[in-house]
C-alpha positions in Angstrom: 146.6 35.1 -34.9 144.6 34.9 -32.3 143.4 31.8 -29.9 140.9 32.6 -28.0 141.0 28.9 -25.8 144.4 30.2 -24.5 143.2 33.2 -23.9 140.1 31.9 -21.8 142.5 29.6 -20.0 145.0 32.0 -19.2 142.4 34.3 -17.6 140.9 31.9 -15.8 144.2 30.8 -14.0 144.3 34.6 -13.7 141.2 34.9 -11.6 142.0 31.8 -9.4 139.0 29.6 -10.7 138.9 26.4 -11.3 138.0 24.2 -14.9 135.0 22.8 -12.4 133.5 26.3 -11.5 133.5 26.9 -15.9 131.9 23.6 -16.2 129.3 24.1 -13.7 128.6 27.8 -14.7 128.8 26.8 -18.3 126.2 23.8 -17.1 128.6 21.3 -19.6 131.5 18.3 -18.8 135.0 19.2 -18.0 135.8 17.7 -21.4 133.9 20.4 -23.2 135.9 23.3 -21.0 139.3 21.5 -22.3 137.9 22.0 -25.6 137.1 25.3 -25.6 141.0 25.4 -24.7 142.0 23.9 -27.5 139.8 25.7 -30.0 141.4 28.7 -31.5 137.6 30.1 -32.7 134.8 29.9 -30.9 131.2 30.4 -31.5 129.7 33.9 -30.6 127.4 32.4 -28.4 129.6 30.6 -26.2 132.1 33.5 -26.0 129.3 35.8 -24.5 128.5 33.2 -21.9 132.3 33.2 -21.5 133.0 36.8 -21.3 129.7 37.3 -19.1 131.2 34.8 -16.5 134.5 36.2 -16.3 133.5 39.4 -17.1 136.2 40.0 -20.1 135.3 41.0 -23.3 136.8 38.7 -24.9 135.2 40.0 -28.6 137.6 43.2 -28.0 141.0 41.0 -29.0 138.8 40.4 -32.2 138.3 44.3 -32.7 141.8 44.8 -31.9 143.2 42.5 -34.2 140.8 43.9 -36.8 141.7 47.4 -36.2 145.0 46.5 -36.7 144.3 45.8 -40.6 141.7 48.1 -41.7 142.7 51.6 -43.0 141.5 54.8 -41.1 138.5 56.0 -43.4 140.0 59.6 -43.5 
């Protein structure tokens, strides 16, 4: 399964930046970015924002995973 807080963490730390640039990007408290962290889902909205800031597409681990379980239609 998939947790996309981890996975916005991780690339964060990957990119060097800090929970303060998210929160001032994301215009919200550091206690909302630790959130996100800990959610495993996140609304569609918020992961655009996300994925526009640190230019990932994070929706692509969705289509992935979703590949993974549905049948070429051959």
């Amino acid at each position: 399964m998939i947790h996309i807080g981890q996975l916005i963490r991780q690339e964060l730390q990957n990119q060097g930046r800090t929970v303060a640039w998210l929160t001032r990007e994301l215009n919200c408290s550091r206690s909302n970015v630790y959130k996100i962290f800990e959610k495993p889902t996140l609304d569609t909205a918020i992961l655009l924002q996300v994925s526009r800031l640190l230019k990932v597409d994070f929706f692509r681990y969705y289509t992935d995973e979703l590949s993974k379980h549905v049948p070429d239609s051959e």
